[in-house]
FIMIFI-90153 format. One record per atom (N, C-alpha, C, O, CB): residue in three letters; x, y negated, z negated. Coordinates in steps of 0.02 Angstrom, whole numbers, padded with zeros to 5 digits, always signed. Atoms other than C-alpha are relative to their C-alpha. Glycine has a CB too. Layout:
! residues N
ALAXYZ;...
//
This chain:
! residues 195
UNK-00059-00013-00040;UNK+06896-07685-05186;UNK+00034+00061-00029;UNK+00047+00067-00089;UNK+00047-00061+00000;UNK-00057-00051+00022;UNK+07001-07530-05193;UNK+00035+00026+00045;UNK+00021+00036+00104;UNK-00019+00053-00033;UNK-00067+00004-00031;UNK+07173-07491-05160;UNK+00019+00083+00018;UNK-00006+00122-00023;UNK+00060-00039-00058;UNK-00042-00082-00009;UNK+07251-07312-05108;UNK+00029+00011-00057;UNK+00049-00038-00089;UNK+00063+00009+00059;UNK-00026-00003+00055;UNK+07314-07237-05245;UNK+00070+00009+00001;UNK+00097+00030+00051;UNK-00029+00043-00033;UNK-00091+00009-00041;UNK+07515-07254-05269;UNK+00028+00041+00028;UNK+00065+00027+00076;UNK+00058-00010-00038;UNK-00005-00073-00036;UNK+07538-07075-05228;UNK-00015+00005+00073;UNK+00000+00049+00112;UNK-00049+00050-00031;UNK+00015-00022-00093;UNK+07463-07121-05050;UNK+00010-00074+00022;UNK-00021-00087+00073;UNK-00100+00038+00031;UNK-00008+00042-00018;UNK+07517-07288-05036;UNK+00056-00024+00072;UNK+00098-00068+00062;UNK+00005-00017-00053;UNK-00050+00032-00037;UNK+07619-07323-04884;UNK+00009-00058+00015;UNK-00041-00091+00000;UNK+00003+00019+00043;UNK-00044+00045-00006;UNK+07710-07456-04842;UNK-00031-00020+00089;UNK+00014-00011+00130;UNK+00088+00032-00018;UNK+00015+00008-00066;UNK+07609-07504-04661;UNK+00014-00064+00022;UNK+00012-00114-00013;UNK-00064+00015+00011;UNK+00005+00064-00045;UNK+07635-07630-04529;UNK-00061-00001+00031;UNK-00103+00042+00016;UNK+00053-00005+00054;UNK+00075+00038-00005;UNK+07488-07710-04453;UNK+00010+00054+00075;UNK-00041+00088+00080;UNK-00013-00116+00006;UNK+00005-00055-00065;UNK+07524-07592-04279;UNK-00027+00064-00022;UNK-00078+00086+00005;UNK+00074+00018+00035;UNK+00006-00066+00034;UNK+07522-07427-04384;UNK-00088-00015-00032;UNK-00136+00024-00029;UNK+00075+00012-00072;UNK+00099+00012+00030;UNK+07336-07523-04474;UNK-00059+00009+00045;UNK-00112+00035+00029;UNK-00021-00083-00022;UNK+00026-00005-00048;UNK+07268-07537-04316;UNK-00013+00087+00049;UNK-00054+00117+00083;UNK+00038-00054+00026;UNK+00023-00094-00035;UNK+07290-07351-04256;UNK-00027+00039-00078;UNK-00052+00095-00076;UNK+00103+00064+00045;UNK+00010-00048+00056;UNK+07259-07289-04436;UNK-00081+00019-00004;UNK-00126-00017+00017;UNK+00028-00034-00072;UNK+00075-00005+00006;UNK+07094-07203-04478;UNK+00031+00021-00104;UNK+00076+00048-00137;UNK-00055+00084+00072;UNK+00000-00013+00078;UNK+07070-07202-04666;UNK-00026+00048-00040;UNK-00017+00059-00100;UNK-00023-00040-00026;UNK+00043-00072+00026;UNK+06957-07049-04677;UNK-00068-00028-00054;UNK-00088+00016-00093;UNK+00066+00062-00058;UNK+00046+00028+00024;UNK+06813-07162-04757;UNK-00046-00005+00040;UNK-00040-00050+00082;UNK+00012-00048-00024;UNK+00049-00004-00044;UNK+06652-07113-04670;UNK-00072-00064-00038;UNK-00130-00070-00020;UNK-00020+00095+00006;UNK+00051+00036+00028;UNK+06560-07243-04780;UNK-00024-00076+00030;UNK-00073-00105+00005;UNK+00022-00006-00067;UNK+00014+00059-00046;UNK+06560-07404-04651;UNK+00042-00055-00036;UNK+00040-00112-00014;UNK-00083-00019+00009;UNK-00033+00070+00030;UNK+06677-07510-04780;UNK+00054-00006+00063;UNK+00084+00026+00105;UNK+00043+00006-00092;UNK-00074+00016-00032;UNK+06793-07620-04720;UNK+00051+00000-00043;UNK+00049-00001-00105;UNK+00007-00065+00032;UNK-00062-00001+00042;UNK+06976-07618-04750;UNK+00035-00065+00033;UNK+00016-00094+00084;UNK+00049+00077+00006;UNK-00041+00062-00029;UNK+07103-07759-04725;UNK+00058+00022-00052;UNK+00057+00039-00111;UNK-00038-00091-00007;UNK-00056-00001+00041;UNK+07291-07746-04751;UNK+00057-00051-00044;UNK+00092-00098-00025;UNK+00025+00025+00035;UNK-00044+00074+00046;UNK+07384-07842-04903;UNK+00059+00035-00003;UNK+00063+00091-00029;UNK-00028-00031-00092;UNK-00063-00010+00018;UNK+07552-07827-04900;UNK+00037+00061+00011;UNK+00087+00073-00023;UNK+00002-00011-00056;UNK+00005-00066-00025;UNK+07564-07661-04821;UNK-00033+00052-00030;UNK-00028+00112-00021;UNK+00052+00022+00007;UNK+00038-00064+00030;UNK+07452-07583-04924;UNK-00084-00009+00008;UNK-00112-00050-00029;UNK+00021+00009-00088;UNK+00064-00038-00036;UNK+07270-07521-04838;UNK-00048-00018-00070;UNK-00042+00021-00117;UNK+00014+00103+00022;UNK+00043-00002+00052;UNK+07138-07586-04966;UNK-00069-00023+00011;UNK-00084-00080+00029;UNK+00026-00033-00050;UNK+00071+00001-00011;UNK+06951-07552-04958;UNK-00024-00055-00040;UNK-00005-00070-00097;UNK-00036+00065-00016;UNK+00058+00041+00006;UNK+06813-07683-04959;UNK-00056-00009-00032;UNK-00106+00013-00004;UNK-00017-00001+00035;UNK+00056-00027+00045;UNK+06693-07697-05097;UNK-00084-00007+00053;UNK-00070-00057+00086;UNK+00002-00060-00083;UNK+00054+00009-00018;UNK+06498-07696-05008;UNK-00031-00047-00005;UNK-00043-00060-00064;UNK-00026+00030-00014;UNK+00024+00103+00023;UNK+06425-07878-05003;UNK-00058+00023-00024;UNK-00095+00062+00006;UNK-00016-00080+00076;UNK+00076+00013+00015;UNK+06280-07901-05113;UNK-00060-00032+00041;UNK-00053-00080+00079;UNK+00001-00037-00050;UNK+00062+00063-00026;UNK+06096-07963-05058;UNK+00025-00080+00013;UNK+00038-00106+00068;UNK-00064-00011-00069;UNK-00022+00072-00024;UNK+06147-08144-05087;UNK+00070-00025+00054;UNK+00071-00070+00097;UNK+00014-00034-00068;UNK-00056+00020-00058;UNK+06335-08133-04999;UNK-00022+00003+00068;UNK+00000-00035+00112;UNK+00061+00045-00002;UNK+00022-00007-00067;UNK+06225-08055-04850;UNK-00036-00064+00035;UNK-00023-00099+00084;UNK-00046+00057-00001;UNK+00054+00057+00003;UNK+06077-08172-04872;UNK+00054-00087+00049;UNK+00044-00117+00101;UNK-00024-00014-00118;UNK-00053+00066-00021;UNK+06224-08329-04847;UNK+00059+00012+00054;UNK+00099-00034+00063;UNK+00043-00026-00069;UNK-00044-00008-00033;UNK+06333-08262-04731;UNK-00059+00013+00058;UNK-00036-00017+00106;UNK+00057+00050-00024;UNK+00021+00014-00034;UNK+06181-08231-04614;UNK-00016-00069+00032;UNK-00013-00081+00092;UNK-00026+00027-00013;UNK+00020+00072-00002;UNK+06125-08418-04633;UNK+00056-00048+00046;UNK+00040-00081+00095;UNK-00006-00027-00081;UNK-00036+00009-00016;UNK+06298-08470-04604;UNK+00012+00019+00070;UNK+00010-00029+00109;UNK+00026+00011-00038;UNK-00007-00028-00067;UNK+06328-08371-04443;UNK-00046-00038+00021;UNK-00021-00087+00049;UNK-00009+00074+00014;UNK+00055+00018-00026;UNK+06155-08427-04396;UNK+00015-00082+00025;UNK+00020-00100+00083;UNK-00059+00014-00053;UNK+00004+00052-00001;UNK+06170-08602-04429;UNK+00069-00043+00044;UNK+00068-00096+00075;UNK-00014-00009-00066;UNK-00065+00035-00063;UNK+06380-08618-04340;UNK-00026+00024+00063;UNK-00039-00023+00100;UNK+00093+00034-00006;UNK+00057-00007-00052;UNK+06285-08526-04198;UNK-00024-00042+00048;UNK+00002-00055+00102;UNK-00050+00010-00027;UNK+00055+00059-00015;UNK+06153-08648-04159;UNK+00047-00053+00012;UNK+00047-00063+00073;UNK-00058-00020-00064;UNK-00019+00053-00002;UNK+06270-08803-04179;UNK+00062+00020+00042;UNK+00094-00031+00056;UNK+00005-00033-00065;UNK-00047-00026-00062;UNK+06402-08712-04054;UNK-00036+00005+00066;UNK-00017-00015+00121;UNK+00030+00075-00014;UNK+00061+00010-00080;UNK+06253-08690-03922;UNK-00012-00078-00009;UNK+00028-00117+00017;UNK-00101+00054-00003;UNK+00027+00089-00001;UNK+06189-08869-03946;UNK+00045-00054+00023;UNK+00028-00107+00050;UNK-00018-00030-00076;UNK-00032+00051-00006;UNK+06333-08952-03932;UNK+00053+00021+00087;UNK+00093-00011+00120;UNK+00042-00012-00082;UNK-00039-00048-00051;UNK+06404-08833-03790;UNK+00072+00020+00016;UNK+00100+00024+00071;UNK-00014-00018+00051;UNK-00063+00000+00020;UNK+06565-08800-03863;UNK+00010+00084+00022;UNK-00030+00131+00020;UNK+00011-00026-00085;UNK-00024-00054-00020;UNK+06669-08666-03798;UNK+00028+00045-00059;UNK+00050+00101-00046;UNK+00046-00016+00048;UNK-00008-00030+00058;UNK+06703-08614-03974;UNK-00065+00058-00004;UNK-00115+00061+00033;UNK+00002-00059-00061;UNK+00028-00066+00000;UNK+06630-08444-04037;UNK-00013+00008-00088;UNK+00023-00026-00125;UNK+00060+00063+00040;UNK-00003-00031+00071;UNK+06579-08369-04220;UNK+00022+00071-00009;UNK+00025+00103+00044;UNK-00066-00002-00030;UNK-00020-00059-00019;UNK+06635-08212-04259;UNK+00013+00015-00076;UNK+00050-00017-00114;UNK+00059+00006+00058;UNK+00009-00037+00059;UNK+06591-08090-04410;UNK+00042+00049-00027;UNK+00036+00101+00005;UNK-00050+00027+00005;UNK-00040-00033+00029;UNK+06718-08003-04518;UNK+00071-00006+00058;UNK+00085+00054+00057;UNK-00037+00072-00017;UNK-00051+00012-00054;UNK+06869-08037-04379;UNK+00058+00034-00036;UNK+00041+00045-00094;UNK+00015-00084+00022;UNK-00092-00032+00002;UNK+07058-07957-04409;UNK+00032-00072-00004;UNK+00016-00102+00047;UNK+00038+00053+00091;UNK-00050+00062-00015;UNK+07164-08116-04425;UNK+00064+00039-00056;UNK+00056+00086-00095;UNK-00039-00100-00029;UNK-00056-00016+00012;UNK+07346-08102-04477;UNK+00028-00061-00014;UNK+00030-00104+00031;UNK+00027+00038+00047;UNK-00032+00045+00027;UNK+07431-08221-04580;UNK+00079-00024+00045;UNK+00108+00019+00079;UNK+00006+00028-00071;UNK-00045-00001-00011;UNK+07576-08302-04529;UNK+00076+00032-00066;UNK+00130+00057-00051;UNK-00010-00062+00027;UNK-00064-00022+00044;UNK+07697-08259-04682;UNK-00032+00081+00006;UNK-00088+00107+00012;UNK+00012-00043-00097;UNK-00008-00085+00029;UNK+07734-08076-04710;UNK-00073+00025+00061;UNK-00123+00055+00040;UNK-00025+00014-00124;UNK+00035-00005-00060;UNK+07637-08066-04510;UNK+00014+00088-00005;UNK-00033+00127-00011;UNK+00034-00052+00073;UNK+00002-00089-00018;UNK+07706-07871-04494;UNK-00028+00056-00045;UNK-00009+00114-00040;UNK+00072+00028+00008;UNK+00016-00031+00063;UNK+07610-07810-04653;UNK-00056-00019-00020;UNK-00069+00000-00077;UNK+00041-00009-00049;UNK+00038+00026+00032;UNK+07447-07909-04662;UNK-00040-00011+00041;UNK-00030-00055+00083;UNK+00016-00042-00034;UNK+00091+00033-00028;UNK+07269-07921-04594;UNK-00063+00003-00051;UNK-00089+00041-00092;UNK-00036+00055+00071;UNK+00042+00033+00057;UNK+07158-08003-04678;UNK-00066-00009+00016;UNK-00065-00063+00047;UNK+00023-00064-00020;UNK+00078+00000-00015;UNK+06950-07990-04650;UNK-00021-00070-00033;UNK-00041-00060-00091;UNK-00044+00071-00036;UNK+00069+00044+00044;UNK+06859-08159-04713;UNK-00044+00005+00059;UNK-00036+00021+00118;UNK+00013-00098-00032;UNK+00057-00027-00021;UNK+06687-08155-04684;UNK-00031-00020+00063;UNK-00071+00010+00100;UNK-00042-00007-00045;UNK+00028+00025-00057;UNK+06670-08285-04556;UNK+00056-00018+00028;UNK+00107-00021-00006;UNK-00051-00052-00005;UNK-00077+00046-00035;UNK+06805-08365-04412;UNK-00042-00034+00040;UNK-00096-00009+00054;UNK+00074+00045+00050;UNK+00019+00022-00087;UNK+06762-08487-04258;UNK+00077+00005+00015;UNK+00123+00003-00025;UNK-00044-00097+00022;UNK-00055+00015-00044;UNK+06896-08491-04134;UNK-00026-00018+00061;UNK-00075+00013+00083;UNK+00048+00054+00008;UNK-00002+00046-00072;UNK+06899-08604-03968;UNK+00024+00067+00046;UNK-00007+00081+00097;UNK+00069-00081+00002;UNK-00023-00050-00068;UNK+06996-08453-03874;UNK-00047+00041+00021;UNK-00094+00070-00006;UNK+00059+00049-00011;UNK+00036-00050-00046;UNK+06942-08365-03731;UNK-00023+00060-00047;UNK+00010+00077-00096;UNK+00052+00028+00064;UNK+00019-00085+00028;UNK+06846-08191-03790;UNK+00053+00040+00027;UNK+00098+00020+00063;UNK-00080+00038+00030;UNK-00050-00040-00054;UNK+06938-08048-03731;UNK-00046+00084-00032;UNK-00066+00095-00090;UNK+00122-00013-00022;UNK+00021-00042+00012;UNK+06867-07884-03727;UNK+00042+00079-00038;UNK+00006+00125-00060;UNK-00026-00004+00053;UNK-00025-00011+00026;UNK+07011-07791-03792;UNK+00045+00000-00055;UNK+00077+00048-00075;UNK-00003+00004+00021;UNK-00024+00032+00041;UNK+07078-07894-03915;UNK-00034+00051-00081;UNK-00090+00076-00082;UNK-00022-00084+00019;UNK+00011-00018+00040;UNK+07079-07822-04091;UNK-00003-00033-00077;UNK-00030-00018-00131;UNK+00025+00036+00013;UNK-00003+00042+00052;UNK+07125-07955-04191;UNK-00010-00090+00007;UNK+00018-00107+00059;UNK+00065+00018-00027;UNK+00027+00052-00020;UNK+07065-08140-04189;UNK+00043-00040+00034;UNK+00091-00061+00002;UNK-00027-00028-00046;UNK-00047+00065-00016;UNK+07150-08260-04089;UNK-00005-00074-00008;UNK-00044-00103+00030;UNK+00010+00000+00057;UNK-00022+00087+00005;UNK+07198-08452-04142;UNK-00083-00022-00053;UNK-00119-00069-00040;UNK+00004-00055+00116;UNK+00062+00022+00043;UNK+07045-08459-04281;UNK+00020-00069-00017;UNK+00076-00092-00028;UNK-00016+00046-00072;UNK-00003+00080+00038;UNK+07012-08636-04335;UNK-00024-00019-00045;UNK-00004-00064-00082;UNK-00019-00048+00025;UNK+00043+00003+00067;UNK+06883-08617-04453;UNK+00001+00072-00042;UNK-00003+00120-00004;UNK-00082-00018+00022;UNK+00005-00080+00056;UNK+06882-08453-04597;UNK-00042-00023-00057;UNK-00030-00070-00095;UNK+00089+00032-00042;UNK+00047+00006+00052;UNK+06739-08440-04708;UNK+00014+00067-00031;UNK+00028+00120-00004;UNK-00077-00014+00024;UNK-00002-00059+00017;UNK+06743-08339-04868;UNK-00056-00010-00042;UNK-00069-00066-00063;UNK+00061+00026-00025;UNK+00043+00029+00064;UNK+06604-08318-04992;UNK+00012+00065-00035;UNK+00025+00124-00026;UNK-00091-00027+00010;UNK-00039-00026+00072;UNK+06636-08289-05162;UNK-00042+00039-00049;UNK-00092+00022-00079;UNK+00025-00063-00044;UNK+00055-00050+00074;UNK+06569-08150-05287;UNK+00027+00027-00047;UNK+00075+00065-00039;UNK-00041+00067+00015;UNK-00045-00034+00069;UNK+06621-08100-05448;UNK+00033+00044-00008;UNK+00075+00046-00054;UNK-00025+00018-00044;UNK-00046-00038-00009;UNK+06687-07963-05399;UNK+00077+00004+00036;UNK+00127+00036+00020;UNK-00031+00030+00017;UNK-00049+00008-00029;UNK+06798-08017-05276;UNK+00044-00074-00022;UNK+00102-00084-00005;UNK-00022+00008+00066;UNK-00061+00073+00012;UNK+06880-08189-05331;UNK+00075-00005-00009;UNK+00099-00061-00001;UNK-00014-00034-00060;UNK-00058-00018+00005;UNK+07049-08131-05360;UNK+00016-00001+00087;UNK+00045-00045+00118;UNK+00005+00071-00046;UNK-00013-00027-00066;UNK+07058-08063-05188;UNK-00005-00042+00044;UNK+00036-00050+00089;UNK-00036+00047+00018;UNK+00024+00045-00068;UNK+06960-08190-05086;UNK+00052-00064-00013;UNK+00073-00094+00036;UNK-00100-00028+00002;UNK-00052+00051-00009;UNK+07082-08324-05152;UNK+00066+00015+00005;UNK+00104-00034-00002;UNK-00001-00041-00045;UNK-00061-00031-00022;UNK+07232-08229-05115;UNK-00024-00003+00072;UNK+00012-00039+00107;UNK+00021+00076-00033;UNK+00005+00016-00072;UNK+07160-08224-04945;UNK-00004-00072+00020;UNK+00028-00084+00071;UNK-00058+00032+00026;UNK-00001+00054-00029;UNK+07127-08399-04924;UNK+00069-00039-00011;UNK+00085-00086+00026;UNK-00056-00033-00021;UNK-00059+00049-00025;UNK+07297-08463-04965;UNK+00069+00043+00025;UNK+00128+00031+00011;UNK+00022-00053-00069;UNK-00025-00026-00053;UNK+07356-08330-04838;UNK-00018-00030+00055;UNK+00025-00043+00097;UNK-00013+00058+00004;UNK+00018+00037-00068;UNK+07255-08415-04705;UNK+00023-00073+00003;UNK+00009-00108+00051;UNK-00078-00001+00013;UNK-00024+00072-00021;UNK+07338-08583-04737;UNK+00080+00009+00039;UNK+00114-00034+00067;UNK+00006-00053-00079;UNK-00067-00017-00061;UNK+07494-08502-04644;UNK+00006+00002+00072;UNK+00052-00010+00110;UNK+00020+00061-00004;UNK+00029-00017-00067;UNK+07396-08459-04496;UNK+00000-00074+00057;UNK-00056-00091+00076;UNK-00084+00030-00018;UNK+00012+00063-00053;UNK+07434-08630-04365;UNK-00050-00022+00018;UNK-00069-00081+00015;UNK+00020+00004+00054;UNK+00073+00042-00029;UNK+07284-08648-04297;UNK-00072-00011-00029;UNK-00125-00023+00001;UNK-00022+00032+00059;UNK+00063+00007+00028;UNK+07165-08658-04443;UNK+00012-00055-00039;UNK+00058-00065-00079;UNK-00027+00058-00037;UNK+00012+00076+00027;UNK+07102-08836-04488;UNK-00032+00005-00036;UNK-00022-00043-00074;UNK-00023-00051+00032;UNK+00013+00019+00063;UNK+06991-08801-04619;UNK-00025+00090-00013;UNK-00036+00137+00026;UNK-00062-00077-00010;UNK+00007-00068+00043;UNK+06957-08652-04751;UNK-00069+00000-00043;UNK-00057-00022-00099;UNK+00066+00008-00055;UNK+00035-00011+00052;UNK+06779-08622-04837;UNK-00020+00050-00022;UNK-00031+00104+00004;UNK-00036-00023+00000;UNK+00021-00043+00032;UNK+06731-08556-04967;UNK-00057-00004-00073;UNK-00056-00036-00125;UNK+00056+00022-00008;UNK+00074+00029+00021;UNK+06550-08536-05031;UNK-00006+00071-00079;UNK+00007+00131-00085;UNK-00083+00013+00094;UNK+00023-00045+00055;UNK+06502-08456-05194;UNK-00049+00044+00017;UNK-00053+00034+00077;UNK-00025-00034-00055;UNK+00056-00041+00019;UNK+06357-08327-05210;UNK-00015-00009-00060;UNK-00060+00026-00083;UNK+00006+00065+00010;UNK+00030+00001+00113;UNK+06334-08368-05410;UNK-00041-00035+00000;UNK-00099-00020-00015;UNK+00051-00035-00076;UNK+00040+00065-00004;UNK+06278-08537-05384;UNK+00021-00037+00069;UNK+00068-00027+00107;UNK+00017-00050-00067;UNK-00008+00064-00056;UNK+06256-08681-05260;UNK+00052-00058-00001;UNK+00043-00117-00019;UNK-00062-00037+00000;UNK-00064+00016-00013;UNK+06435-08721-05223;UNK+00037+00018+00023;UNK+00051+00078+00019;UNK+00022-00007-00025;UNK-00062-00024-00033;UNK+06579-08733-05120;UNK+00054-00038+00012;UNK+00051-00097+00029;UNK-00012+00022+00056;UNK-00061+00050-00018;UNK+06751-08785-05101;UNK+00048+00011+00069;UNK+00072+00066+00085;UNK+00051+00003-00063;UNK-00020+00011-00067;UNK+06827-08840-04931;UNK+00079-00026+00006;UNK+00098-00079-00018;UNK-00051-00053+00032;UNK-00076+00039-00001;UNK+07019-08865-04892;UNK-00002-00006+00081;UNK-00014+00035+00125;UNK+00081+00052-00037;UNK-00013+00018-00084;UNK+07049-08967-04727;UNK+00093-00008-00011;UNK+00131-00037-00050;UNK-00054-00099+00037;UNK-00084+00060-00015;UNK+07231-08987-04658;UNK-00010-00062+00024;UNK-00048-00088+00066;UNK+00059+00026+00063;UNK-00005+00079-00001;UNK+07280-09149-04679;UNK+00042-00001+00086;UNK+00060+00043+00125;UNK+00060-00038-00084;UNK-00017+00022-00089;UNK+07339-09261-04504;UNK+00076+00036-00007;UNK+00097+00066+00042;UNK+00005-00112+00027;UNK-00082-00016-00004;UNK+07526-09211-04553;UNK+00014+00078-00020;UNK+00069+00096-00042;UNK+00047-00054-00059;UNK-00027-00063-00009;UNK+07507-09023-04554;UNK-00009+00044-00063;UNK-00024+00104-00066;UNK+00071-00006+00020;UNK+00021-00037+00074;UNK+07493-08992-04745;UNK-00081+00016-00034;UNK-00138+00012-00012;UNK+00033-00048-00053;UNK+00065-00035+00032;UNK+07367-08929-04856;UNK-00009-00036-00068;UNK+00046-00049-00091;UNK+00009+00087-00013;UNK+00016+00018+00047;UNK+07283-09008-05018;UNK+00026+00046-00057;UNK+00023+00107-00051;UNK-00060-00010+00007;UNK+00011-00054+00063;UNK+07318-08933-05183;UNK-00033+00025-00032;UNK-00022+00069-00073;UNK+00014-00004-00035;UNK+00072-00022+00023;UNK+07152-08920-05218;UNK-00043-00012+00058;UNK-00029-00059+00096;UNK-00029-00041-00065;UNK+00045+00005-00049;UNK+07015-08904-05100;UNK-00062-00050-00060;UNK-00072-00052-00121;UNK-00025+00092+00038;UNK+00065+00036+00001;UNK+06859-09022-05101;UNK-00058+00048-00014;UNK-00076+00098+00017;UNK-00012-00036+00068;UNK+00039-00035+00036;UNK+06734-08972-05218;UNK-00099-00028+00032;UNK-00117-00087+00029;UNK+00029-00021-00092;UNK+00069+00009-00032;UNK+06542-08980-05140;UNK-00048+00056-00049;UNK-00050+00117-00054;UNK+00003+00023+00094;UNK+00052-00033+00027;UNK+06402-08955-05254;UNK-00072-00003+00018;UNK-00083-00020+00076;UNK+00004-00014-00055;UNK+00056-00022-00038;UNK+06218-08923-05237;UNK-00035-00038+00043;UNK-00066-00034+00096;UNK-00041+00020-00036;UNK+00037+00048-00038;UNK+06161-09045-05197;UNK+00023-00060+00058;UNK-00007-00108+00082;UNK-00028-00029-00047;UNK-00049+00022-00049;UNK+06293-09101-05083;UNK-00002-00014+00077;UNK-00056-00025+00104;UNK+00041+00041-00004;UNK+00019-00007-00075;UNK+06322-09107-04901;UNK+00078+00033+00028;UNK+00130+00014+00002;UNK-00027-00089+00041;UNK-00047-00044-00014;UNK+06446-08988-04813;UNK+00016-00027+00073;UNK-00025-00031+00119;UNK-00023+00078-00008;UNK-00029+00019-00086;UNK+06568-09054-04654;UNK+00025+00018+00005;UNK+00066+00015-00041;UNK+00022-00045+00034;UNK-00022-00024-00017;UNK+06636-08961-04570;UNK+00033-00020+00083;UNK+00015+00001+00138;UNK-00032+00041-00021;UNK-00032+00071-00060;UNK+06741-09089-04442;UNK+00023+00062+00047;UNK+00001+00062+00105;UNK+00089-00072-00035;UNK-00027-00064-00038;UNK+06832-08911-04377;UNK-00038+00005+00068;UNK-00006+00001+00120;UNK-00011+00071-00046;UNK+00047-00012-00024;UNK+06667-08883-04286;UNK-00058-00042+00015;UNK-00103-00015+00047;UNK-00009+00037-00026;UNK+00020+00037+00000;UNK+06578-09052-04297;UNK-00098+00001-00028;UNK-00146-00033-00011;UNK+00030-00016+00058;UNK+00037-00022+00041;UNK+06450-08974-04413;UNK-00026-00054-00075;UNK+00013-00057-00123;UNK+00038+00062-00012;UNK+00020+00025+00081;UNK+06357-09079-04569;UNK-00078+00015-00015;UNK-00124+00008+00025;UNK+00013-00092-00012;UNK+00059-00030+00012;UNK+06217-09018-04643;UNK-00015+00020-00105;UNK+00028+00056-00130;UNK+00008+00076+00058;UNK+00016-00011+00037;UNK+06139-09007-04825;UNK+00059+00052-00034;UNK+00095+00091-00001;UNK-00058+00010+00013;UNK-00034-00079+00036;UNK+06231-08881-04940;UNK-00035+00066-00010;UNK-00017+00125-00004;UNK+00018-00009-00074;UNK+00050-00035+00004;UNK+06085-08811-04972;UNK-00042+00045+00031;UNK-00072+00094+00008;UNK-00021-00024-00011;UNK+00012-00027-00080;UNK+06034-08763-04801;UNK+00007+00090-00004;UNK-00034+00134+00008;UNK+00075-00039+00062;UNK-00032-00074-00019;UNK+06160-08595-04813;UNK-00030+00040-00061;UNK-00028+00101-00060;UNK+00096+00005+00004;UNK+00028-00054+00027;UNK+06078-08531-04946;UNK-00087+00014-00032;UNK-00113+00030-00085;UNK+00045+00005-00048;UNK+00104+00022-00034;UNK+05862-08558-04866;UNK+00005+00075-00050;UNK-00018+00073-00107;UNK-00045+00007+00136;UNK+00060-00050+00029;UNK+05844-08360-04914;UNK+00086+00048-00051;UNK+00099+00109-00050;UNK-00068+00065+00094;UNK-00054-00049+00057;UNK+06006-08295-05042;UNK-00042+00011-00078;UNK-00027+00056-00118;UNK+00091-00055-00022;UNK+00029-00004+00068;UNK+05886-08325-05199;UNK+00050-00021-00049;UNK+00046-00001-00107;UNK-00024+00069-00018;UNK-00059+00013+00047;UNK+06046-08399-05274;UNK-00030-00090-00010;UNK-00036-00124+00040;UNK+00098+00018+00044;UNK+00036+00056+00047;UNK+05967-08565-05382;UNK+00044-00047-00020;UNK+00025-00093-00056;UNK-00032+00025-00064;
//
């Protein structure tokens, strides 16, 4: 991840992020924290490797079941706190709403997947307990790349959030009630080479 340097840091709202060009011809993404524009480190082999699987595998169980829900790769979502200063990229979203062909930023996500790499862990959990602001998201994962593990926070029936998310190890089994998804743990990472 890297930030603008303070010398070029402005102070943006999420309108001004959206028209901005960053002058980075290198294909990263950016997402804004707190009004400040900060580039996307490059996902390794394995983050790719598991974030294909993943896509692949909510996919399939969205056709099968013939849910009007959608997947959708790297998405724009916008926190509810500190909303005029913040879009936030995790790697995966479903949302139930209509598509829209002009839309720029996700609407009413329910599910946000992030997976986790040593480089980013600071960051990706600053994003995830930004997305517990967001109303319409019932559950939050987030899958390692190190090893075969992940921890899952569902909102509870009364609106709140755990203080700790549910810890799922390798040999586990991953539900994902959001999406009516269960399946091995193991499953999401058939070709990451992560052991």
């Amino acid at each position: 991840m890297g930030a603008l340097p303070k010398s070029h840091r402005p102070e943006m709202t999420v309108a001004a992020f959206l028209d901005w060009d960053s002058g980075d011809r290198s294909g990263r993404l950016w997402q804004l924290c707190d009004g400040v524009p900060t580039a996307m480190a490059p996902t390794s082999e394995p983050h790719g490797a598991i974030l294909g699987e993943l896509s692949g595998l909510i996919r399939n169980r969205l056709l099968a079941t013939g849910s009007p829900c959608r997947v959708i790769v790297a998405p724009g979502v916008v926190p509810r706190v500190r909303a005029a200063d913040n879009v936030r990229i995790p790697d995966l979203a479903v949302t139930c709403a209509p598509p829209s062909a002009e839309a720029r930023l996700l609407d009413r996500p329910v599910l946000l997947i992030e997976i986790l790499s040593r480089s980013n862990q600071a960051e990706t959990w600053s994003n995830v307990w930004s997305y517990t602001t967001i109303p319409s998201i019932a559950e939050i994962l987030v899958v390692s790349s190190l090893a075969r593990r992940a921890d899952l926070l569902r909102r509870q029936p009364d609106g709140t959030w755990p203080e700790q998310p549910a810890r799922i190890e390798a040999d586990g089994t991953l539900d994902l009630a959001s999406i009516g998804l269960t399946l091995p743990l193991a499953e999401i990472y058939r070709t990451s080479g992560v052991g």
